[in-house]
N, C-alpha and C positions, 0 to 999 in steps of 0.2 A: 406499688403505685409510683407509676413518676413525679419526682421532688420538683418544686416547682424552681428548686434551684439550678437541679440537673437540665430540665427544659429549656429555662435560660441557656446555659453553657452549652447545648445543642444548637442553640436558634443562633449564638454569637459563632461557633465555629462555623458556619457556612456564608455566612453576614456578608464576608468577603466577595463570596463569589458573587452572592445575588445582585451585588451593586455592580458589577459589571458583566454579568452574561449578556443582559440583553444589546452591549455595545459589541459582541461576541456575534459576530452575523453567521447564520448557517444562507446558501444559497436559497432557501425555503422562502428565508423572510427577504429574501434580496430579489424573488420573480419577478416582479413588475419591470427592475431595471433591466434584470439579465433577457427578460421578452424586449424589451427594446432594444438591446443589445442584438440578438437576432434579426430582429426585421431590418435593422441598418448592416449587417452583413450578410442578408439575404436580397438585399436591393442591390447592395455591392457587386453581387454576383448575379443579378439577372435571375435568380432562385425564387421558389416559392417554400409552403412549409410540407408537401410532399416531398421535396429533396433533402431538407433539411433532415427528417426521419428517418431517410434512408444512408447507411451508414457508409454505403459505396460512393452515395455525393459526397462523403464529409470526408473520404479517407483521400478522396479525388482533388477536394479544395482542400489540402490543408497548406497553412501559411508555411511559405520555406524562404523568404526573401524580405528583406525590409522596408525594400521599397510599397509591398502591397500592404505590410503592418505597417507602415504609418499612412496608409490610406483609410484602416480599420480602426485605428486606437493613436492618440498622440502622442509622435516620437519626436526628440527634437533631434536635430542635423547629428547630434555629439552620440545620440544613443541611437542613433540609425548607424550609423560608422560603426560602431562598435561592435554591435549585430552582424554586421557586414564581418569583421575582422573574427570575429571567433567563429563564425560560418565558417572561414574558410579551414578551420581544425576541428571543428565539430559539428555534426551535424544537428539540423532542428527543424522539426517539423509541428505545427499546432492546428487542432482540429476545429474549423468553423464553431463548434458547439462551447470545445473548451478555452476558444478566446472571449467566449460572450459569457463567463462567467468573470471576469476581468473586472476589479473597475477600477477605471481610469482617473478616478478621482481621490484614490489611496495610494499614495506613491509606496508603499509596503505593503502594495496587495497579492497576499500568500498565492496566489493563481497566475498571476505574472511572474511572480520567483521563480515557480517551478517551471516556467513553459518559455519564456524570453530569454534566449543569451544575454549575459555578462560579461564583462569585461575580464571579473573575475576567472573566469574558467579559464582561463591564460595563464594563473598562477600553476608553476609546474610543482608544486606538492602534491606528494600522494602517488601511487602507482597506478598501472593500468590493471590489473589482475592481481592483488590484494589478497583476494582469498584462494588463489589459485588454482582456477576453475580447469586450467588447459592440464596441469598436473594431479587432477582429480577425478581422470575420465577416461573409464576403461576400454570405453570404443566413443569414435565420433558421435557428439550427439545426447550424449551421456554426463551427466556429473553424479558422483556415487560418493559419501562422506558417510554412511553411516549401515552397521549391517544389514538391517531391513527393508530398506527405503530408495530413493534415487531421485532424481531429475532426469528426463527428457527436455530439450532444449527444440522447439519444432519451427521455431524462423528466428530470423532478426527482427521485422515489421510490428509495430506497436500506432497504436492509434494517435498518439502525443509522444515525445521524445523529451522526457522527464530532464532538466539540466542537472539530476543528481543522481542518473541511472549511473547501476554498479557496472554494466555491463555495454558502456558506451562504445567500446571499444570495438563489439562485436556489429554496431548499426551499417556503417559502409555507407557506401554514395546511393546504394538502390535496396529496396526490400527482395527479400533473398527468401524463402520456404525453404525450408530443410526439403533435399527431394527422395524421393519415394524408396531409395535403395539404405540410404542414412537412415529413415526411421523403421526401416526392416529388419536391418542390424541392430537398434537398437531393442527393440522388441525381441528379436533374438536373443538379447545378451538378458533382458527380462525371463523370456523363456527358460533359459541356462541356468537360471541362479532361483532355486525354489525359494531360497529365506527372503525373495526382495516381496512384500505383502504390500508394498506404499508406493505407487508412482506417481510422481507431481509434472506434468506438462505446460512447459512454460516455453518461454523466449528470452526476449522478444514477449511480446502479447498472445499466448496460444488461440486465443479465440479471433488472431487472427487470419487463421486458416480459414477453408470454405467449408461449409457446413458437413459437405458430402465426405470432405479428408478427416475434419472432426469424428464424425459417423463412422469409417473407416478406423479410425484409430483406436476410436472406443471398441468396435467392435473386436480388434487384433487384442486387445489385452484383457478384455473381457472372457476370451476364450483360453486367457491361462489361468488355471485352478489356483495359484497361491496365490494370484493377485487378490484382493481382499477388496483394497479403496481405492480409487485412482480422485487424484486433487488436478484443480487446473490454477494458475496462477491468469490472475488478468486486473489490467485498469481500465479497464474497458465500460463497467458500471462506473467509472468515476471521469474520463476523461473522451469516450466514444459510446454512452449509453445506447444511441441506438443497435448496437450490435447488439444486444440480447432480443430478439427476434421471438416470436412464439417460437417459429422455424426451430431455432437453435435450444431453445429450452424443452420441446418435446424430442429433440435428439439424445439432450443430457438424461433426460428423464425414464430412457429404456436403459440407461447402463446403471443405475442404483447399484450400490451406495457412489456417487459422485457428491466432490465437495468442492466448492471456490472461494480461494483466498483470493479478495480483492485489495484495496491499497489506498483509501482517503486517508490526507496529511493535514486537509485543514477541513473544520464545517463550511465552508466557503463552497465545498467542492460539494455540498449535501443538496442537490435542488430538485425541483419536479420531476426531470426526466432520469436522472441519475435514481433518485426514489421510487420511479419506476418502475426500475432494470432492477435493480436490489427484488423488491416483491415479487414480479414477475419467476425471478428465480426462486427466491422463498415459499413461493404458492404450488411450485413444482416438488418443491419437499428438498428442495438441496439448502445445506446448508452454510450460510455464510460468515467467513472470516473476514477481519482486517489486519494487517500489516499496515503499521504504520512507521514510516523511518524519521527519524530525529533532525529535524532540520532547524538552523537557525534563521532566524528570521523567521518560519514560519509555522513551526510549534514548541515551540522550544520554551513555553511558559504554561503552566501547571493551569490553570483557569480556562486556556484555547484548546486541550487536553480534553479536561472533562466534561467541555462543553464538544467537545468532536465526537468521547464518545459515549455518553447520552444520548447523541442525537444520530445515533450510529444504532441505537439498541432500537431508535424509534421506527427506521426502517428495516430491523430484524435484521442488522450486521451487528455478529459479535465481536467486538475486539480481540483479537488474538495477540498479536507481537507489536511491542514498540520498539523498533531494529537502532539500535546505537550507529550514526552514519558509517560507512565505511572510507575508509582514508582511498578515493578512486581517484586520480588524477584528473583536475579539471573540478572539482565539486569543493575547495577547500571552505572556500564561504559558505559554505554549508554546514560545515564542521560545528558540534557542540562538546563541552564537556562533559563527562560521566559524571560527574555529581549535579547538574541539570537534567539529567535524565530521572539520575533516582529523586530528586526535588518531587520533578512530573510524577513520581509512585510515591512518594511518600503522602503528596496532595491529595491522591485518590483513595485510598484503603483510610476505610471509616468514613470517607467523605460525600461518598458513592456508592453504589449498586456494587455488589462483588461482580455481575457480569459487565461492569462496562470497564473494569480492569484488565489487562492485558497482563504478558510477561515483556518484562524490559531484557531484552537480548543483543550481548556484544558479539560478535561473528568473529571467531577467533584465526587472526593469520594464519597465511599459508595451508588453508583448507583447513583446518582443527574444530571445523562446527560453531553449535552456538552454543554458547553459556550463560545462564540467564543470572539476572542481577537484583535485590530485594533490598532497601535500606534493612539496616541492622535493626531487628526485633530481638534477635537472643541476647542478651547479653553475657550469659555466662551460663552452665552445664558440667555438670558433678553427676560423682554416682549416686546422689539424691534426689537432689533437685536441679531444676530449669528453672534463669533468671530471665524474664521477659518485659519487654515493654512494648506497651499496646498503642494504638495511633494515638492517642491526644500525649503520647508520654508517661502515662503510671505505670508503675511498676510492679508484676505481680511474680509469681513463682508457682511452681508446682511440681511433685513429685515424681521423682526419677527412677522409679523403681519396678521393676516386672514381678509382680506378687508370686509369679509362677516358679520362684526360683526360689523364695522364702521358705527357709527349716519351719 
């Protein structure tokens, strides 16, 4: 029976969080704004809320100048210039939908971080290709790091142009589709290689291709026997929801087993039609991942964490990966430490649901993969015993021995 003292010290370890979740906004509890937020950039644009749904209006309007963001949201003269000035070395592009999860009235609102040029990205720390994707790729098109498995890279084009994507380097002045000879080949070098069982199609945003080249692609690797799972990588439920379309979800639905990693960094980013697009693919039987990357300023505190992914399990996204940032050139403000990271895991285990825990993974230079990272539980390990300590700290041990080996 539970000690009524144990109970106490239960209800004190979570005390913490419960006094400040609910200042912890998911998009959910922010509708009301983020709908009026639309209807004033739906008036902006002479739009109705059929265009809005339609995901070809939003990838058509999306903001690329400052001048028409600060018609949208207030900027002043100093942060319109500056928007202006890191435009001309990187590109940015934000989509009707996911400026109106914005608000304008939180000068540190995680949704603007990721989507608004900084001044910051001018800092030349960091490289452009880090993990070095260009020396990791055995034919165009391809990234290969590990025996089984691979990437397919199938455009630049992405719904949102994230200010801390790893892969900035590759957006360009226009959206580019990989074209039809590049993913032949790479489907060939698939074909080639019987031990590859894993293909992950990404970009850039793979979904955002047209349905019929999706359908096409699935079909080409469907038809090779070792393939096993094909994965798609997209932010697409988080930054361009209306692209999950029935359309597109009864196309994923004839290639089973299909899976999507998708990519929320803050609850902020969690709202009606983003909760949509999540189920809609969940009711089709796919199942979903998050990837989340470590960004400062906008997760990078253990309470924003396990309020992200809680409310990540409530739309049946599993947490998957909390990605330690990577040093890309242009993202240094971005940057956190590795012992804030494992804080964020140390926060969760016992605190939480074991599925709304992820693995914390550093991406190791120069292509070397990922290596995932755990606060210290073992302490110590003999040919008897294992010393451990368990999340509140005590200390226990147990038996190091394989009986099967005893005289």
């Amino acid at each position: 029976m539970l000690s009524a003292e144990r109970e106490l010290r239960l209800q004190n370890d979570i005390h913490d969080y419960l006094e400040v979740r609910d200042s912890i906004k998911t998009g959910l509890e922010r509708q009301e704004e983020i709908a009026k937020n639309r209807d004033r950039i739906l008036a902006f644009f002479g739009a109705d809320l059929k265009d809005w749904y339609d995901y070809r209006w939003q990838l058509k309007h999306r903001i690329t100048d400052a001048e028409t963001l600060s018609k949208l949201m207030p900027l002043s003269k100093k942060q319109a210039a500056e928007i202006d000035e890191v435009g001309l070395k990187y590109r940015y592009a934000i989509s009707p939908y996911y400026l109106s999860l914005i608000d304008s009235n939180n000068p540190e609102c995680p949704v603007a971080r990721q989507s608004i040029p900084m001044i910051d990205e001018l800092d030349s720390a960091g490289e452009t290709d880090p993990m070095d994707e260009e020396n990791s790729s055995p034919v165009p098109g391809v990234t290969r790091r590990y025996p089984d498995r691979l990437i397919i890279k199938v455009t630049n084009q992405c719904g949102m142009y994230c200010r801390f994507c790893q892969r900035r380097r590759l957006i360009g002045e226009q959206d580019v589709h990989s074209n039809s000879e590049k993913i032949k080949k790479a489907i060939e070098y698939v074909r080639d290689h019987e031990e590859i069982r894993d293909v992950l199609i990404t970009g850039g945003d793979a979904f955002m291709l047209s349905d019929q080249a999706i359908d096409n692609l699935l079909a080409d690797l469907r038809s090779i026997k070792h393939v096993e799972i094909i994965r798609f990588g997209t932010r697409t439920p988080v930054t361009l929801p209306q692209r999950i379309t029935p359309e597109l979800v009864s196309i994923l639905k004839k290639y089973h087993p299909v899976y999507v990693n998708t990519h929320f960094n803050s609850p902020a980013e969690i709202s009606d039609e983003s909760k949509a697009a999540c189920e809609r693919l969940a009711d089709a039987g796919i199942p979903l991942g998050n990837q989340m990357v470590l960004l400062n300023g906008v997760n990078n505190k253990p309470h924003i964490v396990k309020k992200l992914n809680q409310s990540l399990l409530s739309i049946r996204v599993k947490p998957y990966y909390i990605f330690h940032p990577k040093a890309i050139r242009g993202t240094s403000h971005f940057w956190c430490s590795i012992e804030e990271g494992l804080d964020v895991m140390e926060s969760l285990r016992g605190y939480t649901s074991g599925m709304a825990i992820p693995t914390y993974i550093v991406n190791g230079t120069g292509g070397l993969g990922k290596t995932p990272l755990l606060p210290n539980y073992l302490l110590y390990i003999g040919r008897d015993k294992a010393v451990f300590r368990n999340w509140e700290g005590q200390i226990f041990e147990i038996e190091n021995r394989n009986r099967s080996k005893q005289p």
